[in-house]
N, C-alpha and C positions, 0 to 999 in steps of 0.2 A: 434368443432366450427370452421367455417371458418376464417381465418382474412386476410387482405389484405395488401401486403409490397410491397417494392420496387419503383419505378416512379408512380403516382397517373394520371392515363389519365381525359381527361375531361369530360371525359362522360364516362358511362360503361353500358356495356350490361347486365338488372336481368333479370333472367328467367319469366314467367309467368304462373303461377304453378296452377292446379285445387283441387281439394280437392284431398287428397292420393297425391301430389307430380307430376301428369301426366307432365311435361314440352308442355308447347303451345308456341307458336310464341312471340320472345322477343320483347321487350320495349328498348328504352334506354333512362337513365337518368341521368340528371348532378349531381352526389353525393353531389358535393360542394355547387348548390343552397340549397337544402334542411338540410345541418350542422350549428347548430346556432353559434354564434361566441366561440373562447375556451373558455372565460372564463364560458360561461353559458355551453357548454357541460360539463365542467370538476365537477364543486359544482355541478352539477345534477346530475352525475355520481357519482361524491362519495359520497351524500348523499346515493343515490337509492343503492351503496354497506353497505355505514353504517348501513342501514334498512336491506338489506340480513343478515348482521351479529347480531342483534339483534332478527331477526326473527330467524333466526337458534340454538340463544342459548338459545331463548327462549323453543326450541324444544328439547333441550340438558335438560335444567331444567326440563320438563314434561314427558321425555322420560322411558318407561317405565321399560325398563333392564340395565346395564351396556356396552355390546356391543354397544346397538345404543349410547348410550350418547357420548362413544370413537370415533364413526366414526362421527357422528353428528357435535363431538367438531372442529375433522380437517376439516372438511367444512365449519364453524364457521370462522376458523382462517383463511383461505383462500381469504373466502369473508372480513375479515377484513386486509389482505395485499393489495387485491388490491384497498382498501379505501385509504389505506396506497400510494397504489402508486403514487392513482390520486394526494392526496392534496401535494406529493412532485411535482407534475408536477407546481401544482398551487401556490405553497412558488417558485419554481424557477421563476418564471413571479412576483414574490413580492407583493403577493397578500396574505393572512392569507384566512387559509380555512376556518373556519368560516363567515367571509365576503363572499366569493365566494357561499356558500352554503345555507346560509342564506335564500336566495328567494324562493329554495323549501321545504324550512319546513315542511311549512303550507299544500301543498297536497299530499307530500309525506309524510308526517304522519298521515294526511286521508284516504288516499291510504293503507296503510300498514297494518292502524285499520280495512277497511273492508275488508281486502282479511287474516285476521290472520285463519278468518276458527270457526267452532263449536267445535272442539276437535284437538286432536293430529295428527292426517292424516290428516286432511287435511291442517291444517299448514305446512304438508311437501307438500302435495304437491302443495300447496300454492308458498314454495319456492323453489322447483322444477319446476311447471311451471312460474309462475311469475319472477323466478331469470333467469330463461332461454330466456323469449322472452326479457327481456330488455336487458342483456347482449349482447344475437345476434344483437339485434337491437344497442346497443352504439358502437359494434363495426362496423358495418354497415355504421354507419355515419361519424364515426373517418378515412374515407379515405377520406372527404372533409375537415379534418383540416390541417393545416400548416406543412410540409413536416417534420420539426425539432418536431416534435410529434407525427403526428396521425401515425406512424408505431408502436411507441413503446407505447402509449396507446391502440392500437390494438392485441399486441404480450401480453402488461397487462390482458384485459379483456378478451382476448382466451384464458388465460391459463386454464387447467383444475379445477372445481369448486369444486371436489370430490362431485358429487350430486349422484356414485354408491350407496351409504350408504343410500338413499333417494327414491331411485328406488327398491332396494335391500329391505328394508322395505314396501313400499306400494304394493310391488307386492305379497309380503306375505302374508299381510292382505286381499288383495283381493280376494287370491287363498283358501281363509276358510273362508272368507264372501262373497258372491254374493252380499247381500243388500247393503255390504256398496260401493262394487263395480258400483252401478248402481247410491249411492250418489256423489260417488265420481266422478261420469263422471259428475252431473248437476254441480258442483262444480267447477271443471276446466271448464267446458261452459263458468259459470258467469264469471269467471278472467277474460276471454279474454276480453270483453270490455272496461271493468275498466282498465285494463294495456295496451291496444292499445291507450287511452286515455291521457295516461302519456306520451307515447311513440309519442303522435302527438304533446304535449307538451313541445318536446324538438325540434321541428320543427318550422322554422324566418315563412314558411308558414303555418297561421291558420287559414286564412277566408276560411269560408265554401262555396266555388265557385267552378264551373264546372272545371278549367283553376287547380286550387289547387289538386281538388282527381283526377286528370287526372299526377300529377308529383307525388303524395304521395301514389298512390297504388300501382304501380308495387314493392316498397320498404314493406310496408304492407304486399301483398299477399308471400313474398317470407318470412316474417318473421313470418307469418301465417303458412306457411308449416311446419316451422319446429316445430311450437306448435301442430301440428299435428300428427307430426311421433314421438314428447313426451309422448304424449295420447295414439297413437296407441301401444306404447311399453310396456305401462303399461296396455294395452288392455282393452283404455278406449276410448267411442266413444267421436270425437271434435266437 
């Protein structure tokens, strides 16, 4: 996962990527219009980790052997440090995470309910792909937050997720079932929506005006690719 340190320029150059990753003629865009203020990226952020880590030990509980449960569990615990990090970010600003978090409950525990999946795979790969596009995506944004943060909530949220344990099991399954292979691709399709949705919802811009998806898709299509080359690896079409 990419993340971003050092001086934050005012504008940055994102690539503009075709389906497969082809790089076309850049954009630039002001990172900092499009980052809602810290304290709503921060509860958003560590909600949407607290729900990784519920979801994933949820997957821990149902899992089928004892290896997956063990690798499962440190992905578990992973996604519950960096829950951990954000709400120390948000008690330093004297703020109780709970307070801070509060506001997205409500859809991000709608959220969570519909992408949980019909069974065991696809919860994983629920949070596989689901943990990956928003991850990429908060830390995308955390280079329009205040310089005494968005480096080290960015160095937070790029840290490795252990989601090999995730990948390592779905691709198993896929390689002795075809069927469920071909479920599993409609499957990650629908996520993408519903989680581009959340991801627009951490965005100050949301009216739906020509002037709006003209700043908020060159950041979309680039966090689209990468939900793409997740699918491709697990040799599912996006």
């Amino acid at each position: 996962m990419v993340t971003w340190f050092g001086r934050r320029p005012q504008r940055v150059e994102v690539p503009r990527l075709t389906a497969r990753g082809v790089a076309q003629s850049s954009v630039k865009v002001d990172i900092a219009s499009l980052t809602p203020d810290l304290m709503h990226f921060l509860g958003q952020a560590a909600y949407f980790e607290l729900g990784e880590f519920e979801s994933l030990a949820r997957a821990v509980a149902t899992a089928p052997n004892l290896a997956a449960k063990e690798g499962l569990s440190a992905a578990a615990g992973r996604a519950l440090s960096k829950h951990h990090g954000l709400i120390t970010e948000i008690r330093r600003r004297g703020t109780e995470p709970d307070v801070a978090m509060a506001p997205f409950v409500p859809a991000l525990d709608h959220y969570r309910a519909q992408s949980q999946g019909a069974d065991w795979h696809e919860l994983l790969l629920s949070c596989y792909l689901t943990g990956g596009l928003l991850e990429d995506f908060f830390v995308r944004l955390s280079d329009g937050l205040p310089r005494d943060v968005g480096p080290r909530v960015a160095q937070l949220l790029g840290e490795d997720s252990g989601t090999t344990v995730l990948v390592h099991e779905l691709q198993m399954a896929i390689t002795a079932d075809s069927a469920l292979g071909s479920r599993l691709a409609m499957w990650g399709r629908r996520l993408v929506g519903d989680t581009l949705l959340i991801a627009r919802s951490a965005m100050p811009v949301c009216e739906p005006d020509v002037f709006a998806e003209s700043r908020t898709e060159p950041v979309f299509t680039e966090i689209i690719a990468a939900h793409t080359r997740r699918m491709d690896g697990l040799g599912l079409t996006a």
